[in-house]
FIKOLZA-1660 file (N, C-alpha, C; in steps of 0.1 Angstrom, whole numbers, plus 5000, padded with zeros to 4 digits):
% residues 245
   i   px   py   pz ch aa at
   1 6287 8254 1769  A  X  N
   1 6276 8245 1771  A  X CA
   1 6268 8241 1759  A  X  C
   2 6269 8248 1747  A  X  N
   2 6260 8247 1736  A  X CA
   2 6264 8230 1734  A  X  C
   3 6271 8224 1729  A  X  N
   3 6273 8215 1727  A  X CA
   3 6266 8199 1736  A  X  C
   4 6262 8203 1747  A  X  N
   4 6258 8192 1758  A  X CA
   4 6247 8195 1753  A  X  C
   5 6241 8212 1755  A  X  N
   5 6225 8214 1749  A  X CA
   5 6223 8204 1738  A  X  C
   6 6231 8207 1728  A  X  N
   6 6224 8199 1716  A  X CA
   6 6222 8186 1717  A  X  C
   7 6228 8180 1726  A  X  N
   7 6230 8164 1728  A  X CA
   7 6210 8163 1729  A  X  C
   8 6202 8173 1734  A  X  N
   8 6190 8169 1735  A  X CA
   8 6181 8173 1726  A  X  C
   9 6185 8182 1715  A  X  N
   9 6174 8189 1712  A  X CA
   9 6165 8179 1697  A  X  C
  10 6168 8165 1697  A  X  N
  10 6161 8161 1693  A  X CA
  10 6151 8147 1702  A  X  C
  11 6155 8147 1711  A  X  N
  11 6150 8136 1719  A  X CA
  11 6136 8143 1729  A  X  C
  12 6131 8151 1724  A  X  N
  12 6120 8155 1732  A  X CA
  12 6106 8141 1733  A  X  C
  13 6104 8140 1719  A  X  N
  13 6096 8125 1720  A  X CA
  13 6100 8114 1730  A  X  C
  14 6113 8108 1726  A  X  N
  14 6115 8101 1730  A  X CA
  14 6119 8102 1748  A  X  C
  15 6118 8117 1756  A  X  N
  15 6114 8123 1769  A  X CA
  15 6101 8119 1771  A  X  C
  16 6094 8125 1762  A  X  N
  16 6077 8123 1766  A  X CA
  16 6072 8105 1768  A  X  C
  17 6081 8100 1758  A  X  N
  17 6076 8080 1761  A  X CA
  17 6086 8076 1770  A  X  C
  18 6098 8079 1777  A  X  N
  18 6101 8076 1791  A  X CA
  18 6094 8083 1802  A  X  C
  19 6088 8091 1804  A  X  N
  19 6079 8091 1815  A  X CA
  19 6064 8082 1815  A  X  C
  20 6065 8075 1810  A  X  N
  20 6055 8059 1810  A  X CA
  20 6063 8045 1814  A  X  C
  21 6077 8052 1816  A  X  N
  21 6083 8037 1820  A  X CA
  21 6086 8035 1831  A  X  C
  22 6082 8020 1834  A  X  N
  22 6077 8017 1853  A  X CA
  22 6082 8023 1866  A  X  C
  23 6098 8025 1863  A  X  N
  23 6103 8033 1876  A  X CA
  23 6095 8047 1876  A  X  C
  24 6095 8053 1865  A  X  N
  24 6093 8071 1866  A  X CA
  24 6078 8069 1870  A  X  C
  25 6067 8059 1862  A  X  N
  25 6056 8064 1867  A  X CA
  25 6050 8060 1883  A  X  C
  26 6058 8047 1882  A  X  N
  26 6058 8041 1896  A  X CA
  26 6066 8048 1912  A  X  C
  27 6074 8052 1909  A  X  N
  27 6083 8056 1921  A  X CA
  27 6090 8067 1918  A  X  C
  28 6092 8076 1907  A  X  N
  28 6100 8089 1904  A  X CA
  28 6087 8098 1907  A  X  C
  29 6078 8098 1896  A  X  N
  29 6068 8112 1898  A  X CA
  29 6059 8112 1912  A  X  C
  30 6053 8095 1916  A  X  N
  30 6046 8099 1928  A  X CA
  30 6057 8104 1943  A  X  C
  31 6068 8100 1942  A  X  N
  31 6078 8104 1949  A  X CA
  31 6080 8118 1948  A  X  C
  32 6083 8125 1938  A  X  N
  32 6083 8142 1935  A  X CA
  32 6073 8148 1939  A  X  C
  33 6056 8145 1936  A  X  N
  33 6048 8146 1941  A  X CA
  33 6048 8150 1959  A  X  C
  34 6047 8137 1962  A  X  N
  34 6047 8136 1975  A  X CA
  34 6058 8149 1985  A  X  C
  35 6067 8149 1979  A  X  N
  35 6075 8155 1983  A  X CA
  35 6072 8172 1981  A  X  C
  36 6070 8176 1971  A  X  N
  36 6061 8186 1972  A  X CA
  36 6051 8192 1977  A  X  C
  37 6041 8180 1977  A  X  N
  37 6027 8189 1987  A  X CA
  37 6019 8193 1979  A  X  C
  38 6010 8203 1983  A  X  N
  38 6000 8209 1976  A  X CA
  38 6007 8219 1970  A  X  C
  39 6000 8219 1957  A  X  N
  39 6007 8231 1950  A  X CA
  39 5995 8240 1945  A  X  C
  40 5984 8242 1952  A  X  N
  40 5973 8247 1953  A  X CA
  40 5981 8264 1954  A  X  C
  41 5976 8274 1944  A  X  N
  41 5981 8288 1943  A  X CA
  41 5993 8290 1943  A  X  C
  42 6004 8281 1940  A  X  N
  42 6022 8284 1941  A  X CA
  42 6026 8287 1930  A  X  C
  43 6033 8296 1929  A  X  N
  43 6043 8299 1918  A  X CA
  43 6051 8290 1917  A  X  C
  44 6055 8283 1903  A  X  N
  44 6063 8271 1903  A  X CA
  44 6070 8277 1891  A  X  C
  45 6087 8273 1891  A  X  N
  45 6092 8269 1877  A  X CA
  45 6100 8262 1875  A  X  C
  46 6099 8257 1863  A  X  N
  46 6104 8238 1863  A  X CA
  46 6118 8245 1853  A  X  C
  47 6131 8242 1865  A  X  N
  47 6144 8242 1856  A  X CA
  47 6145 8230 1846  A  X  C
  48 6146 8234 1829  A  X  N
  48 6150 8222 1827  A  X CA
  48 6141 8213 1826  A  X  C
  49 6129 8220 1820  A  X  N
  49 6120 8216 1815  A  X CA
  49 6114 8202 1812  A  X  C
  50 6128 8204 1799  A  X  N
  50 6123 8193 1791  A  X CA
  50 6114 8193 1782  A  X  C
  51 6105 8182 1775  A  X  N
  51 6094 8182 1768  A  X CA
  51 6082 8188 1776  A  X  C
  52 6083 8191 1789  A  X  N
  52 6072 8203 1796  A  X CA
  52 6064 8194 1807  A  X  C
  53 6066 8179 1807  A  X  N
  53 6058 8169 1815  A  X CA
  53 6057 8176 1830  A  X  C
  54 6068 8179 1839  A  X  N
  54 6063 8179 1849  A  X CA
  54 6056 8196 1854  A  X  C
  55 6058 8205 1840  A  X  N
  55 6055 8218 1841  A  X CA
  55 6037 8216 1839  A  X  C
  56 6033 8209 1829  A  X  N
  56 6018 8206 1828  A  X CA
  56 6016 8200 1840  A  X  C
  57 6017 8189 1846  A  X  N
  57 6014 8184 1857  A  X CA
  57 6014 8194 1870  A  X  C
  58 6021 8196 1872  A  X  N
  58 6016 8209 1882  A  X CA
  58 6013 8219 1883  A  X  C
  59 6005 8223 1865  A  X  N
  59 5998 8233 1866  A  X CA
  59 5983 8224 1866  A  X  C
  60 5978 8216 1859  A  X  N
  60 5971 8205 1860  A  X CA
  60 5963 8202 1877  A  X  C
  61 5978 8201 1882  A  X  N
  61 5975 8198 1900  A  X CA
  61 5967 8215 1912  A  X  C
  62 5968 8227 1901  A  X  N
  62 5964 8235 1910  A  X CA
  62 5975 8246 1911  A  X  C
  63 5985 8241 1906  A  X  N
  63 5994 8259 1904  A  X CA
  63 5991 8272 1898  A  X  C
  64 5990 8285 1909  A  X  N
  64 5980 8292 1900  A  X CA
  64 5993 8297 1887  A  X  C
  65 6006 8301 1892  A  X  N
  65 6014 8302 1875  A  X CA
  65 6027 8291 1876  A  X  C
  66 6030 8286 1866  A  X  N
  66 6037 8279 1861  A  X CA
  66 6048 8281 1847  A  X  C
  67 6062 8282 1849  A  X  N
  67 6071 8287 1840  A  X CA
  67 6082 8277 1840  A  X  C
  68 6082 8271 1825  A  X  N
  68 6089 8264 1820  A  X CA
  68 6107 8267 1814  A  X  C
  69 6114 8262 1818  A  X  N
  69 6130 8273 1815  A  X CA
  69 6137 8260 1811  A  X  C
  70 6140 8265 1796  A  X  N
  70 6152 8251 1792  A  X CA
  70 6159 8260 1778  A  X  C
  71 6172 8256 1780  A  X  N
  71 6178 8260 1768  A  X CA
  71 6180 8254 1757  A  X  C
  72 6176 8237 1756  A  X  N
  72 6175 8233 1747  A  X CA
  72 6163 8233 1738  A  X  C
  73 6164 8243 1725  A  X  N
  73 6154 8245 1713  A  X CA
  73 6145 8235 1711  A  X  C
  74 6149 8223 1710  A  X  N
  74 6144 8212 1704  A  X CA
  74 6130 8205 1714  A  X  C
  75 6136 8211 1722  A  X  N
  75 6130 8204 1737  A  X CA
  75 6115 8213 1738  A  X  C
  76 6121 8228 1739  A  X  N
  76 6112 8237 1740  A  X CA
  76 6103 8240 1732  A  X  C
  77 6109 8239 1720  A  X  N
  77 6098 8240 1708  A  X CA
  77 6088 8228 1709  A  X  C
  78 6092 8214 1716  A  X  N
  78 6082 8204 1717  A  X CA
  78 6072 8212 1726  A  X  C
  79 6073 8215 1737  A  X  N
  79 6070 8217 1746  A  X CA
  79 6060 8230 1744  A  X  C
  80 6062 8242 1740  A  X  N
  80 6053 8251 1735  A  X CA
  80 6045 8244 1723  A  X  C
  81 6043 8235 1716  A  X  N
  81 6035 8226 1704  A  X CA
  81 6026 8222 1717  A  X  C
  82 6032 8213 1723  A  X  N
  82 6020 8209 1732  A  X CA
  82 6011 8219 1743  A  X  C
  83 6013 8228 1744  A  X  N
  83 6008 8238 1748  A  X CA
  83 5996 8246 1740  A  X  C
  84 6002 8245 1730  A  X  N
  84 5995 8249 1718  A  X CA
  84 5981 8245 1711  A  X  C
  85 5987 8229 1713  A  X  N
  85 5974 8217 1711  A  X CA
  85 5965 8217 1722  A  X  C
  86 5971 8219 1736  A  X  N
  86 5965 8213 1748  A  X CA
  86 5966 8229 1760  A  X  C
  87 5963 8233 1758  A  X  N
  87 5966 8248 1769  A  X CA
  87 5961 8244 1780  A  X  C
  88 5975 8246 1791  A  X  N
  88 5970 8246 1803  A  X CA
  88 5975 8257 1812  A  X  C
  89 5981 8266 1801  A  X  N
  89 5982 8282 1805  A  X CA
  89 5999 8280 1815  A  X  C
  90 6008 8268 1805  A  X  N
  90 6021 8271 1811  A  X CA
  90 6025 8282 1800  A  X  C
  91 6038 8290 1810  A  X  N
  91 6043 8300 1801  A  X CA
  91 6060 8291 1796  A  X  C
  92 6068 8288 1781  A  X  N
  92 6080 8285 1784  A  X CA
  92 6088 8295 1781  A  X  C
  93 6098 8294 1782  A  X  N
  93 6109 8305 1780  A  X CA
  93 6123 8297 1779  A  X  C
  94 6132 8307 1774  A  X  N
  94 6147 8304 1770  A  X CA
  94 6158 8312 1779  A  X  C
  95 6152 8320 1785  A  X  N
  95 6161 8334 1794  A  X CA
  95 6154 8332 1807  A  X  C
  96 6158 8340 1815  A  X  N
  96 6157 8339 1827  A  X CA
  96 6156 8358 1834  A  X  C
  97 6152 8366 1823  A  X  N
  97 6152 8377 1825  A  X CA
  97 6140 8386 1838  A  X  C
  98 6146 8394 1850  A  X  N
  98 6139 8391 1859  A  X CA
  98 6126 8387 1870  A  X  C
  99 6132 8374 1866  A  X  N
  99 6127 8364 1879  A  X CA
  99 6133 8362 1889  A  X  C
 100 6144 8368 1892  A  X  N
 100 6148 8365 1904  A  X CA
 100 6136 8362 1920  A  X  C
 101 6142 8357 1927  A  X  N
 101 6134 8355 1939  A  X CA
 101 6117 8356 1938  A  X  C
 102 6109 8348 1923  A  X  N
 102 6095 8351 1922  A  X CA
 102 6087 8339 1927  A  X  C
 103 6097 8329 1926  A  X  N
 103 6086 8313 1926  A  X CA
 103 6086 8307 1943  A  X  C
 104 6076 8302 1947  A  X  N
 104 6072 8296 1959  A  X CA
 104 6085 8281 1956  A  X  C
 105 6084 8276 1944  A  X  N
 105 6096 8265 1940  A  X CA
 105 6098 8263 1928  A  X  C
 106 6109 8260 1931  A  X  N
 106 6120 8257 1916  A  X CA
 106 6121 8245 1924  A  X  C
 107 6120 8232 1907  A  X  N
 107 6119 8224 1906  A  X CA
 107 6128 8217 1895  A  X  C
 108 6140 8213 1898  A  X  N
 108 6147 8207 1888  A  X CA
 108 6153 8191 1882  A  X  C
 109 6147 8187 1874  A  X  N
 109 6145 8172 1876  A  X CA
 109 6158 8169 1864  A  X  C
 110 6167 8163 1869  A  X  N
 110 6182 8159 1860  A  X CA
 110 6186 8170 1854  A  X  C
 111 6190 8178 1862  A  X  N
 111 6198 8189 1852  A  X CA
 111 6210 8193 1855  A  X  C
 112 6211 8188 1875  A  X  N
 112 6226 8190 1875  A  X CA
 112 6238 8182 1872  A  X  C
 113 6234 8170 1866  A  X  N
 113 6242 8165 1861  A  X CA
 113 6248 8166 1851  A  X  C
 114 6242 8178 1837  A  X  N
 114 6248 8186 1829  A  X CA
 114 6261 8195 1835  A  X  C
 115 6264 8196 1844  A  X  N
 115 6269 8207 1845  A  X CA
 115 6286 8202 1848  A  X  C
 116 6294 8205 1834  A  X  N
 116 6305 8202 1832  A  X CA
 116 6318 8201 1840  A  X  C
 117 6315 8213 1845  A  X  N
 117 6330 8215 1853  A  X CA
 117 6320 8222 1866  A  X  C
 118 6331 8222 1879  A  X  N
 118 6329 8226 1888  A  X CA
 118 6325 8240 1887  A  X  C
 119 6330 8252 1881  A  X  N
 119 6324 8266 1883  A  X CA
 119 6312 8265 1875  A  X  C
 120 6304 8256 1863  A  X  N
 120 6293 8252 1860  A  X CA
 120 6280 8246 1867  A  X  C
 121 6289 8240 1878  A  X  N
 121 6280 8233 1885  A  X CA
 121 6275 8244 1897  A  X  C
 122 6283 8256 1903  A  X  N
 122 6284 8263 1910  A  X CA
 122 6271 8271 1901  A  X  C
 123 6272 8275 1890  A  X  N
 123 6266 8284 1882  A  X CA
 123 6248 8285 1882  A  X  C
 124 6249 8269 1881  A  X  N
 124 6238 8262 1876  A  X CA
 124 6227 8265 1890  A  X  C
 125 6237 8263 1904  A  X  N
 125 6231 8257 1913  A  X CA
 125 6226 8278 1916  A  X  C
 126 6235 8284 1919  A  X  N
 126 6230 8294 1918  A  X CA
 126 6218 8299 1908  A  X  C
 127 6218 8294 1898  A  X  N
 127 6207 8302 1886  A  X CA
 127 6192 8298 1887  A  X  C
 128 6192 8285 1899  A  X  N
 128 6183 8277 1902  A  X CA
 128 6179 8286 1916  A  X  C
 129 6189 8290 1929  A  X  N
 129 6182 8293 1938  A  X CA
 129 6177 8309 1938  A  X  C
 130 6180 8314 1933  A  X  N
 130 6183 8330 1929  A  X CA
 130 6168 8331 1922  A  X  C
 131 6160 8319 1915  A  X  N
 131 6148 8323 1913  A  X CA
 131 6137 8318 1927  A  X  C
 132 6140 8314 1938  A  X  N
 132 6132 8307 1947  A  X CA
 132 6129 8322 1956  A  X  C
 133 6116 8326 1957  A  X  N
 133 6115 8335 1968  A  X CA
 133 6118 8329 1986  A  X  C
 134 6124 8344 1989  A  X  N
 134 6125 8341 2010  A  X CA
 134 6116 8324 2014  A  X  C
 135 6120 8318 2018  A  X  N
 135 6114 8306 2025  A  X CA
 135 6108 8297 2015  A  X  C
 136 6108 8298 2002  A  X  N
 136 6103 8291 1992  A  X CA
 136 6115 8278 1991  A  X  C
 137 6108 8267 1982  A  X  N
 137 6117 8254 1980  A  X CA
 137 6122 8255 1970  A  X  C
 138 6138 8247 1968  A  X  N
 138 6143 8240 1957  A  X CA
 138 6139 8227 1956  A  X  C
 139 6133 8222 1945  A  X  N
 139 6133 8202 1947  A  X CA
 139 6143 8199 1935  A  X  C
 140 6154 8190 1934  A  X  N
 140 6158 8187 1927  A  X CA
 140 6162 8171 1927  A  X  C
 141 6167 8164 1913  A  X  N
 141 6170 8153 1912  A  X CA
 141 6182 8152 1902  A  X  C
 142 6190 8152 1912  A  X  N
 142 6206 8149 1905  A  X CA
 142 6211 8133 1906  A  X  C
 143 6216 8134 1898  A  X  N
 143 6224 8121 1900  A  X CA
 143 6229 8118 1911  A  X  C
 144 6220 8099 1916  A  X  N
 144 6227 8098 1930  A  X CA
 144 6242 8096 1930  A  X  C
 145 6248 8101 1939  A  X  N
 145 6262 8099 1940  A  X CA
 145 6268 8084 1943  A  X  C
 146 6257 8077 1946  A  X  N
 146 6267 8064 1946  A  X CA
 146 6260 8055 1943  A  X  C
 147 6254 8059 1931  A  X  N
 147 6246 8053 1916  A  X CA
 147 6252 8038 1920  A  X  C
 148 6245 8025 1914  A  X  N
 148 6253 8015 1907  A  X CA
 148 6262 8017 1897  A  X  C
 149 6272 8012 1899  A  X  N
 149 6284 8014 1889  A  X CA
 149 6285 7998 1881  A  X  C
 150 6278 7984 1886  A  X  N
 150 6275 7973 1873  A  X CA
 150 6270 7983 1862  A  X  C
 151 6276 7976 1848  A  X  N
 151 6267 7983 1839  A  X CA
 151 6256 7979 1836  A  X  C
 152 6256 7968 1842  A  X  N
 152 6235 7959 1837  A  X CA
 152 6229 7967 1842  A  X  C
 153 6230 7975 1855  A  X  N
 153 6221 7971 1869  A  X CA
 153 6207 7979 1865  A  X  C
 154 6210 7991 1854  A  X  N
 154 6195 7997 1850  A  X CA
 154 6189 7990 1841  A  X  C
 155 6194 7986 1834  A  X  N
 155 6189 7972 1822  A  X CA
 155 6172 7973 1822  A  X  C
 156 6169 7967 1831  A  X  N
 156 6157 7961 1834  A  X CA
 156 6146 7970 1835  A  X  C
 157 6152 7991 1839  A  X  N
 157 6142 7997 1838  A  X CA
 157 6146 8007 1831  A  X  C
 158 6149 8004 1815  A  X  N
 158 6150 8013 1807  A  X CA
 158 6164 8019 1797  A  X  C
 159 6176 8014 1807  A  X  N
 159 6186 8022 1804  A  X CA
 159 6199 8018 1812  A  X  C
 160 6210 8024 1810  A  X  N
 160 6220 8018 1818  A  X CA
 160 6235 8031 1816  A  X  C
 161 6239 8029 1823  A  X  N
 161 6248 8038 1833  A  X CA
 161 6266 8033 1831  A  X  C
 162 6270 8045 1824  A  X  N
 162 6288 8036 1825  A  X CA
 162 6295 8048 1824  A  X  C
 163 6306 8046 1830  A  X  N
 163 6319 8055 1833  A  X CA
 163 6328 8049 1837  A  X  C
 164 6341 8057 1829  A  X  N
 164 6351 8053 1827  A  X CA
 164 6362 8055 1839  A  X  C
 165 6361 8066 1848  A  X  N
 165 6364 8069 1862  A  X CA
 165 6351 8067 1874  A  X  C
 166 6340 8058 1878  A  X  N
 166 6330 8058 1885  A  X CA
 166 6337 8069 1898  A  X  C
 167 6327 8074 1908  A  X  N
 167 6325 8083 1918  A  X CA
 167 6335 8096 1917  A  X  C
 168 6339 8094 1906  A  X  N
 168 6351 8109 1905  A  X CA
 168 6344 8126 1897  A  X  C
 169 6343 8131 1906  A  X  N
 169 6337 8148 1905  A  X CA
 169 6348 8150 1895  A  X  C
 170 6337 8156 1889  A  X  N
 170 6340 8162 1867  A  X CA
 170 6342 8150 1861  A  X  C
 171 6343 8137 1862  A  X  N
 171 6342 8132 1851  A  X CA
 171 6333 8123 1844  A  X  C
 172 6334 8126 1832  A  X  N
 172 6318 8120 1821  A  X CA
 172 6309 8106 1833  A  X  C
 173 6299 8111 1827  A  X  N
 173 6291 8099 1830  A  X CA
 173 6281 8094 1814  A  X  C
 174 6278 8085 1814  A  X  N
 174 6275 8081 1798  A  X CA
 174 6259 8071 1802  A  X  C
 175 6247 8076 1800  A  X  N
 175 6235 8072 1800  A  X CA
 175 6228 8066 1784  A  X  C
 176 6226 8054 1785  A  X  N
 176 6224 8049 1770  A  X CA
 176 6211 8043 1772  A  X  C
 177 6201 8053 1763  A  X  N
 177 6189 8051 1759  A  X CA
 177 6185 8042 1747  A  X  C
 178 6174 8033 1753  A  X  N
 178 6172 8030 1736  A  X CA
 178 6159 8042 1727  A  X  C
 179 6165 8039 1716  A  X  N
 179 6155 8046 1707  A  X CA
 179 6155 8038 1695  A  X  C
 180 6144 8032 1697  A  X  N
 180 6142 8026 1682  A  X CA
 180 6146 8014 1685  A  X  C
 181 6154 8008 1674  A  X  N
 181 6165 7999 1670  A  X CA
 181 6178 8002 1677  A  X  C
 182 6177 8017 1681  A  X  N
 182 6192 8017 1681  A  X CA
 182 6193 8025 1698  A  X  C
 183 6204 8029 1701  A  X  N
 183 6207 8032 1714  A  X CA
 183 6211 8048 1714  A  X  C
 184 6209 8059 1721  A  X  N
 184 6213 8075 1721  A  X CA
 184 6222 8072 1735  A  X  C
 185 6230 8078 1733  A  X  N
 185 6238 8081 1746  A  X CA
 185 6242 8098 1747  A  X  C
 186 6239 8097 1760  A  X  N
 186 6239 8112 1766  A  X CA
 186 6254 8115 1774  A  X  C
 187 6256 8123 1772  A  X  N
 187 6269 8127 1782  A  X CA
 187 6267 8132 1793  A  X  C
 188 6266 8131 1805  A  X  N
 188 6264 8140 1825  A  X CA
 188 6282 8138 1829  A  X  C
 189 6277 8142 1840  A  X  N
 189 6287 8148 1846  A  X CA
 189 6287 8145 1860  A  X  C
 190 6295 8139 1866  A  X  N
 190 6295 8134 1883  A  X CA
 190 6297 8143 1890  A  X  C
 191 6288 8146 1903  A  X  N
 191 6296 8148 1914  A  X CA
 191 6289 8144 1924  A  X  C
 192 6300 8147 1936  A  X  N
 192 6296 8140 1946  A  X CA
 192 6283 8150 1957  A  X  C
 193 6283 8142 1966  A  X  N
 193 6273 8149 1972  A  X CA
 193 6279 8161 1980  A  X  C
 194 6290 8163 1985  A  X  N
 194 6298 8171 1988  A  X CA
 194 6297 8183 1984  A  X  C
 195 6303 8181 1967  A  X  N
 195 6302 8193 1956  A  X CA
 195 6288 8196 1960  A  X  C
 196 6277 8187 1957  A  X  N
 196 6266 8195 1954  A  X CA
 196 6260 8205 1962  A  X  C
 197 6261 8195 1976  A  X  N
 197 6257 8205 1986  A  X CA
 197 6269 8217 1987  A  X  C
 198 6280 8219 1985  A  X  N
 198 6286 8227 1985  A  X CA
 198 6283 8241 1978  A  X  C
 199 6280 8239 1968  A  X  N
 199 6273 8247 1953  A  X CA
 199 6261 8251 1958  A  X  C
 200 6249 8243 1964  A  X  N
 200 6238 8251 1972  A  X CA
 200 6240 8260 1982  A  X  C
 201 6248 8253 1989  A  X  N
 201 6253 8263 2004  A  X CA
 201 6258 8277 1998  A  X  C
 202 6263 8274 1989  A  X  N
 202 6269 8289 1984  A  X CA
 202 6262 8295 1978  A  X  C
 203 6250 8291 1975  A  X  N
 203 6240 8296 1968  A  X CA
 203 6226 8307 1979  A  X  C
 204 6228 8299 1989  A  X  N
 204 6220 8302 2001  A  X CA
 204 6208 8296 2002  A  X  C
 205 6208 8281 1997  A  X  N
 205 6200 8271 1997  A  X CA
 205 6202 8267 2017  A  X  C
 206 6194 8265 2022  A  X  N
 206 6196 8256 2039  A  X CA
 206 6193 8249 2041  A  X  C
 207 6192 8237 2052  A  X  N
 207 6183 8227 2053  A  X CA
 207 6183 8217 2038  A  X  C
 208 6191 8213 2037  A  X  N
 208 6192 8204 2026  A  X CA
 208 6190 8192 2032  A  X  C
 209 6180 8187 2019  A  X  N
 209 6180 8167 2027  A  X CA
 209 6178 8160 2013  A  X  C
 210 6187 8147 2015  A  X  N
 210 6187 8136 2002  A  X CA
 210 6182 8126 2013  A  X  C
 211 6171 8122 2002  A  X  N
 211 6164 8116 2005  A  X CA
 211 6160 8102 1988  A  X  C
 212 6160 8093 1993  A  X  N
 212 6161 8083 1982  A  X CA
 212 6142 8083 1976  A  X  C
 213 6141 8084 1963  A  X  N
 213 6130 8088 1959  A  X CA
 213 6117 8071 1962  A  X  C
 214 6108 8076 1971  A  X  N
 214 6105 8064 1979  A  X CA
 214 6090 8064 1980  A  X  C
 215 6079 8066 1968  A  X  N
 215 6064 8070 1973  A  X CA
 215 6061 8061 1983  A  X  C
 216 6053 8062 1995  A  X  N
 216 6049 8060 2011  A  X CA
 216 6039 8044 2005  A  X  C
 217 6029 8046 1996  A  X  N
 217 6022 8035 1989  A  X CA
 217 6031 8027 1979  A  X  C
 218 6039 8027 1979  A  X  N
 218 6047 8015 1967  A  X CA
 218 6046 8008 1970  A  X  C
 219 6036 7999 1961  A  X  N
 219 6039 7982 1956  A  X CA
 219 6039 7980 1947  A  X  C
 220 6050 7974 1941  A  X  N
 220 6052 7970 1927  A  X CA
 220 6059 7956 1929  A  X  C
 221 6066 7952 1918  A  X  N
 221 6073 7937 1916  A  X CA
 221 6087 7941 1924  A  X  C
 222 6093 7933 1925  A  X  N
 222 6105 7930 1931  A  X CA
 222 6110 7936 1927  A  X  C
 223 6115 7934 1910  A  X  N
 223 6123 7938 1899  A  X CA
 223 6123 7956 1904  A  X  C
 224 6111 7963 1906  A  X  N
 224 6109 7977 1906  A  X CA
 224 6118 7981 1926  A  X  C
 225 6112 7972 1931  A  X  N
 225 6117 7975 1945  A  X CA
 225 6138 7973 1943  A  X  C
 226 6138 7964 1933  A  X  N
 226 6157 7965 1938  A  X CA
 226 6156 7980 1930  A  X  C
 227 6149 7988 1922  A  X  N
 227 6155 8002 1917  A  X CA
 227 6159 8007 1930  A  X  C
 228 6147 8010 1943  A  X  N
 228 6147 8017 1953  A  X CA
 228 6164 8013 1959  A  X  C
 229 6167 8000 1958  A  X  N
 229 6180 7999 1967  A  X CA
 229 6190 8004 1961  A  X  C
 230 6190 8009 1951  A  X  N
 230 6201 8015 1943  A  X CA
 230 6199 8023 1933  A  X  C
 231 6187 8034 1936  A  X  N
 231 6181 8043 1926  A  X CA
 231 6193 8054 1919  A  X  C
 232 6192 8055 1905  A  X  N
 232 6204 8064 1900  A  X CA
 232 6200 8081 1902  A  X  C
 233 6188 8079 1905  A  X  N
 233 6187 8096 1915  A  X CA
 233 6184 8096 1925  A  X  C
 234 6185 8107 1932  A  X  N
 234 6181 8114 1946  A  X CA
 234 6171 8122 1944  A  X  C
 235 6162 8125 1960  A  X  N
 235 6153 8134 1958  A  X CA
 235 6163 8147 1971  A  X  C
 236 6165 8161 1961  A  X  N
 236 6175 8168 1973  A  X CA
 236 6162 8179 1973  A  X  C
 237 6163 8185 1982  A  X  N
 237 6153 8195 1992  A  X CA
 237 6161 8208 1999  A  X  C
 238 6159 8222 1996  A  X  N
 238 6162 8227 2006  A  X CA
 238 6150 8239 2006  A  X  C
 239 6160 8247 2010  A  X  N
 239 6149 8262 2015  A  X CA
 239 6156 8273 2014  A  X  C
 240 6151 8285 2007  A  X  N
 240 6160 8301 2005  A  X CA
 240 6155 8309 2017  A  X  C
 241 6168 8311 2023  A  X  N
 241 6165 8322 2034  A  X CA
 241 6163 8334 2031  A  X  C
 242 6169 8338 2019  A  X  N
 242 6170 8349 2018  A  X CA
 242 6188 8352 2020  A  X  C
 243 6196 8344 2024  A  X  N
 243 6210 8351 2027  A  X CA
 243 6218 8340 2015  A  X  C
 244 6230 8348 2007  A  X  N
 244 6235 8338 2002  A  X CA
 244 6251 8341 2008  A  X  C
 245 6256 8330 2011  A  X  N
 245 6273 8325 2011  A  X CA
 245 6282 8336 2002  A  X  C
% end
């Protein structure tokens, strides 16, 4: 995996100025929100961090601890800076050494789409529920499975989406950012809903629900409402019983 890591470890800034752009602030974060609840006293830890946005934000909202987990350096090192400048008493980390079963939720926003091959994807999904305590939540946002496959069709909010096999589990998916003048493209990885739920169930995730990311108050322009008809993520949901597959 070192290789997909690095694909991010300079794009942390350019993480922190897409969460200002209209779909995410408009209908991604108030939809994750919502979907969460009160996070008044919860142990939370954000898989996959990132530049740390949604780990501040819900310690911000009332989480009494909050632990940030990403393997990519570049990202994390952003992410402890701002911490640094701005304390809001998140912890980040690179390991995962035992936490098992500590957090009310794990929270993971685009991460399973890194995950290259099917026993990676298996891996991932387990390393994510294995930290959720008895009856606690996973929230995650994977790639929707039956994304638009036009290559315009994200154009208009930010970015755009191409592959070379569309709907086929393990193979590349190709996300092209601008930055700057010029364009960063990221390498993911498809799968279907099948796999994914498959990989939770084995994980001992239950009660799984995809649900298309939809805040209850959205009004925006047109342009923002066609995202909803064909959003390139999902909001998935489950619950640790405590038993795994």
């Amino acid at each position: 995996m070192s290789n997909h890591i690095s694909q991010f470890d300079a794009l942390a800034t350019l993480y922190d100025d897409m969460m200002n752009w209209p779909f995410r602030k408009e209908i991604e974060i108030p939809a994750v929100l919502e979907n969460i609840g009160d996070v008044s006293g919860l142990s939370v830890l954000d898989f996959g961090c990132g530049s740390g946005y949604y780990a501040r934000l819900l310690k911000s909202l009332g989480a009494k601890r909050v632990v940030g987990y990403d393997v990519a350096g570049g990202m994390l090192d952003h992410a402890r800076e701002r911490e640094l400048m701005d304390p809001q008493g998140v912890e980040y980390i690179s390991t995962l050494p035992g936490l098992e079963h500590q957090f009310d939720l794990v929270l993971g926003i685009y991460v399973l789409p890194y995950a290259c091959n099917r026993e990676q994807l298996h891996v991932m999904a387990n390393s994510m529920v294995k930290l959720v305590r008895p009856e606690g939540r996973l929230i995650t946002l994977p790639l929707n499975p039956q994304y638009a496959t036009d290559h315009d069709y994200y154009v208009p909010y930010g970015f755009n989406l191409s592959a070379d096999i569309p709907y086929q589990d393990g193979c590349e998916v190709y996300l092209h950012l601008p930055q700057g003048d010029k364009k960063t493209t990221i390498t993911a990885w498809y799968w279907s809903q099948a796999s994914m739920n498959e990989a939770f169930e084995m994980a001992g995730l239950t009660d799984i629900r995809w649900t298309v990311p939809h805040p209850q108050n959205f009004s925006s322009t047109m342009n923002l409402k066609s995202y909803i008809d064909k959003p390139h993520t999902m909001l998935v949901e489950g619950r640790y019983t405590g038993n795994k597959k």
